[in-house]
C-alpha positions as CSV (number, residue, x, y, z in Angstrom):
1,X,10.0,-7.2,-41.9
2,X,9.0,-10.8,-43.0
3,X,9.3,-13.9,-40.6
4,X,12.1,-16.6,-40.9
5,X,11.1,-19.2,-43.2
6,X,11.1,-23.0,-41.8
7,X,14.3,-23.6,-43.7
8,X,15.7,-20.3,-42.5
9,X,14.6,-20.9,-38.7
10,X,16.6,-24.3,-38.3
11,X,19.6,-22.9,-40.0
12,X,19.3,-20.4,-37.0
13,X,18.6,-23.2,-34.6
14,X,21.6,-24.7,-35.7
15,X,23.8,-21.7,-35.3
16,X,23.2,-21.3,-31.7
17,X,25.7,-22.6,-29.1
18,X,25.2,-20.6,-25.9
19,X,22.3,-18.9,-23.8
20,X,23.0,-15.5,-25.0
21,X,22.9,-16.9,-28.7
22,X,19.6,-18.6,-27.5
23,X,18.7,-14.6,-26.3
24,X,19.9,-12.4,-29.0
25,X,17.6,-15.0,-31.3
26,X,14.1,-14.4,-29.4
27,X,15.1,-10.9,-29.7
28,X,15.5,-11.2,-33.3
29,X,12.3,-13.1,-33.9
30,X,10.3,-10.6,-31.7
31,X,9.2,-7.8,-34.2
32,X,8.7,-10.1,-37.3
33,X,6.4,-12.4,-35.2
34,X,4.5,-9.7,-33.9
35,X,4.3,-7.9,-37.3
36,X,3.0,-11.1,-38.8
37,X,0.1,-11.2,-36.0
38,X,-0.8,-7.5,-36.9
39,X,-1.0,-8.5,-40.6
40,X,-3.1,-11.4,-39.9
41,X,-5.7,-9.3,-37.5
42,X,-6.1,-6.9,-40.4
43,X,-6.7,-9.4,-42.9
44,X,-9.3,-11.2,-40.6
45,X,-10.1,-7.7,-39.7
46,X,-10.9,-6.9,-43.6
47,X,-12.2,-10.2,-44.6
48,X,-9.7,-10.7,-47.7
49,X,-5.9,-10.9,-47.8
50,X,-3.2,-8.3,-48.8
51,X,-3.4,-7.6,-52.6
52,X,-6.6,-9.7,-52.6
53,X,-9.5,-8.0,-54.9
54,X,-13.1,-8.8,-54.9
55,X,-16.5,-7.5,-53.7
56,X,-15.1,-6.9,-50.1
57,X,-13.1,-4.4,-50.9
58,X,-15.4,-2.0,-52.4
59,X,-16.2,-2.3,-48.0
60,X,-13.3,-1.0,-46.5
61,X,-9.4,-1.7,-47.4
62,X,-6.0,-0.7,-46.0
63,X,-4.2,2.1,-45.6
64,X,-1.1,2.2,-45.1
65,X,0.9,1.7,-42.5
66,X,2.0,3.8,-38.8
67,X,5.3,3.7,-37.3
68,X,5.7,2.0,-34.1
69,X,8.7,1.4,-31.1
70,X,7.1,-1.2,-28.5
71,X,9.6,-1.7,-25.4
72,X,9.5,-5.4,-24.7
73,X,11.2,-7.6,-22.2
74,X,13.8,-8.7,-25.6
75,X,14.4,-4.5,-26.1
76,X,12.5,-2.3,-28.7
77,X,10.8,-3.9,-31.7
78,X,10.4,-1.6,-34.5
79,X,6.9,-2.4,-35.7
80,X,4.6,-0.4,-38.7
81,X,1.2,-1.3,-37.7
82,X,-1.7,-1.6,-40.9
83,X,-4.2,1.2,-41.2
84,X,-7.8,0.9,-42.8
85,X,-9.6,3.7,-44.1
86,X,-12.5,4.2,-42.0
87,X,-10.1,4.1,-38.7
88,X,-11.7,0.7,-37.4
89,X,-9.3,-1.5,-36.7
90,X,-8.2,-2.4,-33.3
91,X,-5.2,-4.5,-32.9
92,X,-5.0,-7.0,-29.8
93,X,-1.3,-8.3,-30.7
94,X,-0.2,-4.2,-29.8
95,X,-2.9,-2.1,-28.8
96,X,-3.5,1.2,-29.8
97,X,-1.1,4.0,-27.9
98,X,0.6,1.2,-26.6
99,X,4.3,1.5,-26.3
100,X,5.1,-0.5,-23.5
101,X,4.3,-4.2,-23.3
102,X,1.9,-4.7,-20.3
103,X,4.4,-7.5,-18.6
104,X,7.2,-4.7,-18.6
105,X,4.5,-2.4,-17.2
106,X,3.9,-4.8,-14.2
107,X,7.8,-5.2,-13.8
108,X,8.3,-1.4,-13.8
109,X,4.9,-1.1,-11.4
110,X,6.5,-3.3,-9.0
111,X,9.9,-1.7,-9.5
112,X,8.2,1.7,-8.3
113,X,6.1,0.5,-5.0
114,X,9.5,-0.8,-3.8
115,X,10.9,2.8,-3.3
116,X,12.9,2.6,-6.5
117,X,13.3,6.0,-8.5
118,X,13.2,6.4,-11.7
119,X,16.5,6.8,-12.6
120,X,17.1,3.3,-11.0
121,X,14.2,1.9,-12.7
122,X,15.8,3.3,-16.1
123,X,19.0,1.7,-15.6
124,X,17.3,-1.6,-14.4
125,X,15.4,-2.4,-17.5
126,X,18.2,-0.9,-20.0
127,X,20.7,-3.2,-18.2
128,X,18.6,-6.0,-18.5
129,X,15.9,-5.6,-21.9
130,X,17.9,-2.3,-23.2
131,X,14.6,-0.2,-23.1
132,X,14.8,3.6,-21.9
133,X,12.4,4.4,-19.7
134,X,11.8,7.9,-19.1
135,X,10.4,9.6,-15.8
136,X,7.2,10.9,-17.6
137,X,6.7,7.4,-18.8
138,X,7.4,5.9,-15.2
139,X,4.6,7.9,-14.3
140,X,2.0,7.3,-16.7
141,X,2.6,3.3,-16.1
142,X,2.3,4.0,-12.5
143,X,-1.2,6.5,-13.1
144,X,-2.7,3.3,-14.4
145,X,-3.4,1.8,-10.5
146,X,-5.2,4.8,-10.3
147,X,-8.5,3.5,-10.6
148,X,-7.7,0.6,-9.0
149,X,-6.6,2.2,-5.7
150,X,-9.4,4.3,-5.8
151,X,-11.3,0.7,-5.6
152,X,-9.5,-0.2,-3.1
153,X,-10.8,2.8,-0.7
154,X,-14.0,2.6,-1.7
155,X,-14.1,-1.4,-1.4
156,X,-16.6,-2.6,1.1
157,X,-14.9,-3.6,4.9
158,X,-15.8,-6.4,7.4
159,X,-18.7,-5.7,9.6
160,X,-16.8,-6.0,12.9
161,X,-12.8,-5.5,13.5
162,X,-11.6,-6.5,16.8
163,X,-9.1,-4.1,17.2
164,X,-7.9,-1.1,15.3
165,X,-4.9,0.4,15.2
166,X,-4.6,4.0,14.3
167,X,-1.2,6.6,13.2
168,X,0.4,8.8,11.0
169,X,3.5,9.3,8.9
170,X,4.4,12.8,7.7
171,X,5.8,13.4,4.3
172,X,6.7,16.4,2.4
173,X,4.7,17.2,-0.3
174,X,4.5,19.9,-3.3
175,X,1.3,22.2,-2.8
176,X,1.5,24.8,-5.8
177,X,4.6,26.9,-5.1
178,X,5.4,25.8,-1.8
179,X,6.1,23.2,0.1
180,X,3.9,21.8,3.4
181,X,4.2,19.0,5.7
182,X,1.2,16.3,5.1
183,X,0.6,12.9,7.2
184,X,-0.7,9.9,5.8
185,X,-3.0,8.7,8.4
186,X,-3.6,4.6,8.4
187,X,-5.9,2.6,10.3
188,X,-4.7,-1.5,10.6
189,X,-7.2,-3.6,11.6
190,X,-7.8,-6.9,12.7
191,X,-10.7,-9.2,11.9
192,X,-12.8,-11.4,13.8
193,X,-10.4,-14.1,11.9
194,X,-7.5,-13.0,13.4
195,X,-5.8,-11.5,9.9
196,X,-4.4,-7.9,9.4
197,X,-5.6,-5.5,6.8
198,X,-5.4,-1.8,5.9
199,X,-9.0,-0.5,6.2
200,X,-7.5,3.0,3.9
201,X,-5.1,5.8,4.0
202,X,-6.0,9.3,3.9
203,X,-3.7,11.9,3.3
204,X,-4.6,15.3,4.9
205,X,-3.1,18.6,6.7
206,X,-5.7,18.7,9.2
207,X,-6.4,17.1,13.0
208,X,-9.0,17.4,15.2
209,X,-12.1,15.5,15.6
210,X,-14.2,16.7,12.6
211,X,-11.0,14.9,10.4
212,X,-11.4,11.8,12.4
213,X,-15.2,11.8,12.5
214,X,-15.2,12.2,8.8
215,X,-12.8,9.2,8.8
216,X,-14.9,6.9,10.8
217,X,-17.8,7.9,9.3
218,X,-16.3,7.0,5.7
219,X,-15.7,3.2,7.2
220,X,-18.8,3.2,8.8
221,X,-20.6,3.9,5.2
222,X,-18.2,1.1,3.8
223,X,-19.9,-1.5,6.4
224,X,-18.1,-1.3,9.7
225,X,-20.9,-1.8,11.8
226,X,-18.2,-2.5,15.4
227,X,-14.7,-1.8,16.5
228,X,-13.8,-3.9,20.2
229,X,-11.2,-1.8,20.8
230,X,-9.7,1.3,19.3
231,X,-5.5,1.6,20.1
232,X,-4.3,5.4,19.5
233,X,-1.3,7.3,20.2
234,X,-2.6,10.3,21.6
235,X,-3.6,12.2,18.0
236,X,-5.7,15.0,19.1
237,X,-9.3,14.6,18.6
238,X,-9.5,11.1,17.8
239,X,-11.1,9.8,21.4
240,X,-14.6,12.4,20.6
241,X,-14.6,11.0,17.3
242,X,-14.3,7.3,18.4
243,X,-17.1,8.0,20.8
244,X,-19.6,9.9,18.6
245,X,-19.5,7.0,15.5
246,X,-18.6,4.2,17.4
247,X,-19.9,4.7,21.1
248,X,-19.5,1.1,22.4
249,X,-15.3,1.1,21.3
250,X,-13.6,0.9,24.1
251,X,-10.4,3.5,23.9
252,X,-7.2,2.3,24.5
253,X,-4.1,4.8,24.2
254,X,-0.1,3.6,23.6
255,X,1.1,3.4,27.0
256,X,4.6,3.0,25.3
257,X,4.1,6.7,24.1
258,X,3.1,7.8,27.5
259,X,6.0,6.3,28.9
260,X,8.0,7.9,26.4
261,X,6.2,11.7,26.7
262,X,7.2,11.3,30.7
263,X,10.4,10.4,31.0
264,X,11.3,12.8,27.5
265,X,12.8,15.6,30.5
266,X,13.8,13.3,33.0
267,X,17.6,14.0,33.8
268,X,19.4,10.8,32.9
269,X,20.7,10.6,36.7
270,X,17.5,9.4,37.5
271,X,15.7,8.1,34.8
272,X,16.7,4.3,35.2
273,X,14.7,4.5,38.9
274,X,12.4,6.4,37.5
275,X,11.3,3.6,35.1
276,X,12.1,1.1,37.3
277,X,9.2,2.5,39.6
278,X,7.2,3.5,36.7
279,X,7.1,0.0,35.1
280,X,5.1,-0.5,38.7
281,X,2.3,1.5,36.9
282,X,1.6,-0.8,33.7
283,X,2.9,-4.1,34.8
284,X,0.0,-4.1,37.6
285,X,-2.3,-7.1,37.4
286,X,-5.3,-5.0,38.2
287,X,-6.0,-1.1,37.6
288,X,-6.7,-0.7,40.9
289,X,-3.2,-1.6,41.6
290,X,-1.7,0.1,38.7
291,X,-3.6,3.4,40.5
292,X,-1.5,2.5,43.6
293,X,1.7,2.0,42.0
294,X,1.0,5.7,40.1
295,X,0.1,7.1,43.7
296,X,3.6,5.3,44.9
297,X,6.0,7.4,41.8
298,X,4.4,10.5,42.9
299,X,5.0,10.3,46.5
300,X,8.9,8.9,45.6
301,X,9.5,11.6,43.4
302,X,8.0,14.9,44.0
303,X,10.0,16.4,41.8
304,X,8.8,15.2,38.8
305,X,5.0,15.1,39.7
306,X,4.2,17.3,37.0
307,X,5.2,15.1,34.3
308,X,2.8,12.7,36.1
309,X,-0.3,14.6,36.0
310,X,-1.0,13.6,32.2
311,X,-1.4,9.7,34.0
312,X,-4.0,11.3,35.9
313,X,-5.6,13.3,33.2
314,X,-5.7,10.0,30.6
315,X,-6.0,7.1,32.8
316,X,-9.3,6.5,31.1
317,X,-7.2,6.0,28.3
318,X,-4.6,4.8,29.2
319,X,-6.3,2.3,31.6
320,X,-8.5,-0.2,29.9
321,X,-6.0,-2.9,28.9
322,X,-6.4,-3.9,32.6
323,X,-9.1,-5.1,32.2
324,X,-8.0,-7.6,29.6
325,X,-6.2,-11.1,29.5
326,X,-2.1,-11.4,29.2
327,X,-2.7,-12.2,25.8
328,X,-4.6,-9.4,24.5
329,X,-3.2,-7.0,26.7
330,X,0.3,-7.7,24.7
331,X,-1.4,-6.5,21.5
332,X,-3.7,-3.4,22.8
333,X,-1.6,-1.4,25.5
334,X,1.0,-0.5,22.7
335,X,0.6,0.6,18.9
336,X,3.7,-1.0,17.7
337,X,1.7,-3.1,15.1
338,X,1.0,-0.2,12.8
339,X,4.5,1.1,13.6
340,X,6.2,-1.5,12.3
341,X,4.0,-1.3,9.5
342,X,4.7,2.6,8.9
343,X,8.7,1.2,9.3
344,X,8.0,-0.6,6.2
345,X,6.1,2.3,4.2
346,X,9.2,4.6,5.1
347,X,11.6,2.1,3.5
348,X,10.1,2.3,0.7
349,X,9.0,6.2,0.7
350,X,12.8,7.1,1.6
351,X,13.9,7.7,-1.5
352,X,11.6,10.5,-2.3
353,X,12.1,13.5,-0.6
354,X,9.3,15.9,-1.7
355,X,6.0,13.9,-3.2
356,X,4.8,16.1,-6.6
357,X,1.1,16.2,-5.3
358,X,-1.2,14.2,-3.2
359,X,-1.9,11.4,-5.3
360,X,1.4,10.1,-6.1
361,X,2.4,9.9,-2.0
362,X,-1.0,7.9,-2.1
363,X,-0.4,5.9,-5.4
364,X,3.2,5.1,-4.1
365,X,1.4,4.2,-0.4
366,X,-0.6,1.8,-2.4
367,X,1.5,0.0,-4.1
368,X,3.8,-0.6,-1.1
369,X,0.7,-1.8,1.5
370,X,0.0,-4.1,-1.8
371,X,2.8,-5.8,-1.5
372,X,3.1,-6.0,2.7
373,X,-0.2,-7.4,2.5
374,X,0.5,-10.2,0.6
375,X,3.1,-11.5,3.5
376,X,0.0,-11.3,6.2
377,X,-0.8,-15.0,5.5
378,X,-1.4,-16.1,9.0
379,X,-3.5,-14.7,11.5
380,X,-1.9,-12.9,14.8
381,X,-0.5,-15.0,17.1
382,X,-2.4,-16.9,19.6
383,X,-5.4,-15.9,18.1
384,X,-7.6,-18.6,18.7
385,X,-7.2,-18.1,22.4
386,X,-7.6,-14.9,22.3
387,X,-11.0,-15.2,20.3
388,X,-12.1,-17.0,23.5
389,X,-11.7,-14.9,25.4
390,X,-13.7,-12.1,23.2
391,X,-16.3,-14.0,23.1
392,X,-15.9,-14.1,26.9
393,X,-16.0,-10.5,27.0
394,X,-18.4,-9.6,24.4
395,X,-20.9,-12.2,24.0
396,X,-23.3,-10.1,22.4
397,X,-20.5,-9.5,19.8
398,X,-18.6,-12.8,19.1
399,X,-20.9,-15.7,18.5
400,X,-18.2,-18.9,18.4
């Protein structure tokens, strides 16, 4: 396998009339050019050319040659890579146990943390380079973020987040023999700059506040020194373990989810009144008057009273955003942020039914927050207002 000559390569040139022409030729020179570079790094490698004698040889000389396929973006090149006898030479053209160029590997990286499987991801790159990609192969490429999510996890966080924004997405993974039901729990935060980020994923079967302790104790480690406020859904256990790492948060729960967890019974005769005198409750412009407008729905409906006790029970939850401008208000007293944001991670998780093990719901979760990050260019709307007014609120906190 011998490179075109000059006079052979404009002969070529010559012939070709059309793109695919212009194509089918890189594909043609792709395995000669690369066998010439692999020739040339053992002869620079050895210190004296093929079929070259003298004192340097007595050193170390070839050995042969090892078949090789390499899947490329032109197809598969068919390559024999030079041996030397004392196993020292290490090829940069084609590394060693490389059978997959590293720009295919990126495309087929990328391919995979956009939910595609790998029988799409197969018939992708053999439509387009003709290269066969197998699952097991799908999945080594893929192992290689590995290390690099495992940075990620691990990497060191901003000393204050404004707000954080804490849920869960349930997935179904394999555990041995069976089959169990395990949530990805995500914490979005935003910085002091106004910018989104995914502080880390954890993928567990357990709840309670010695998960969510362990959690917040993690970010704590990682440099989190204050949280404003913490936004929640109502996850059992989270609030004790909010106030035993972070005592100063102050705890806001989704008042959309409340909303929804009381009206969930209410017979549909009477649920549009219903809301109509519920939305009383959080549209109040002080909690004094949202307490009024919650006495109000109970005395209006008796009926239904028992659905409102858990207002009563939570309203230190669920009250805070009161206290708090239009503007941040809008952002705290619902946790629709990170649900969008686990909208997105669905999309792309939809495709796979049942996850092999932990780490590839957690590789795949990677790759997809990867690539929603890189849209979060801009920080959250209205921010510099509403870092004002932080600083307002938290002086001791926000220095402007």
């Amino acid at each position: 396998m011998k490179p075109l000559s000059y006079e052979a390569y404009q002969e070529k040139i010559k012939g070709l009339k059309t793109l695919g022409d212009v194509t089918n030729f890189a594909k043609e020179l792709i395995a000669p050019t690369l066998q010439a570079m692999l020739e040339a790094e053992m002869e620079n490698h050895l210190g004296y050319p093929k079929h070259g004698s003298g004192p340097e040889k007595r050193g170390n000389a070839r050995n042969g040659h090892s078949q090789k396929k390499l899947k490329t973006n032109f197809g598969t090149a068919q390559l024999v890579v030079p041996r030397d006898r004392k196993g020292e030479f290490e090829p940069i053209a084609v590394k060693k146990y490389e059978t997959v160029e590293s720009d295919v590997e990126e495309k087929i990286i990328s391919m995979y943390g956009k939910g595609m499987t790998t029988r799409d991801i197969n018939g992708h790159m053999r439509d387009l380079y003709g290269v066969d990609i197998s699952p097991t192969m799908v999945s080594s490429i893929t192992d290689k973020v590995l290390p690099l999510l495992q940075q990620w996890q691990n990497r060191p966080l901003a000393s204050l987040y404004t707000i954080i924004y804490l849920d869960g997405v349930h997935f179904k993974v394999r555990e041995g023999a069976k089959i169990v039901s395990k949530c990805a729990y995500i914490i979005l935060g935003i910085t002091q700059e106004g910018m989104k980020e995914i502080v880390g994923i954890w993928i567990s079967e357990a709840e309670g506040s010695k998960f969510w302790m362990g959690i917040l104790n993690e970010i704590k480690q990682r440099g989190v020194k204050d949280i404003l406020i913490c936004c929640i859904d109502g996850l059992s256990g989270f609030p004790e373990a909010i106030e035993a790492v972070f005592p100063e948060a102050q705890i806001q729960q989704c008042i959309v989810h409340q909303i929804r967890n009381t009206t969930k019974y209410i017979p549909y005769k009477d649920k549009k009144a219903f809301c109509k005198d519920l939305k009383k409750v959080y549209t109040a412009t002080t909690e004094e008057a949202g307490l009024a407008a919650l006495m109000e729905v109970e005395r209006d409906w008796p009926q239904y009273k028992p659905y409102l006790e858990s207002w009563n029970r939570k309203w230190a939850l669920l009250s805070p955003f009161y206290n708090y401008p239009a503007e941040i208000r809008r952002i705290i007293y619902t946790t629709n942020t990170i649900e969008s944001l686990n909208r997105q991670f669905r999309k792309v998780t939809k495709t796979t039914s049942i996850f092999p093990h932990d780490e590839s719901l957690k590789k795949l979760l990677w790759l997809a927050q990867r690539d929603i990050s890189k849209k979060w260019t801009m920080p959250v709307r209205n921010w510099s207002q509403m870092l004002i007014q932080f600083s307002i609120l938290f002086p001791e906190k926000i220095k402007l």
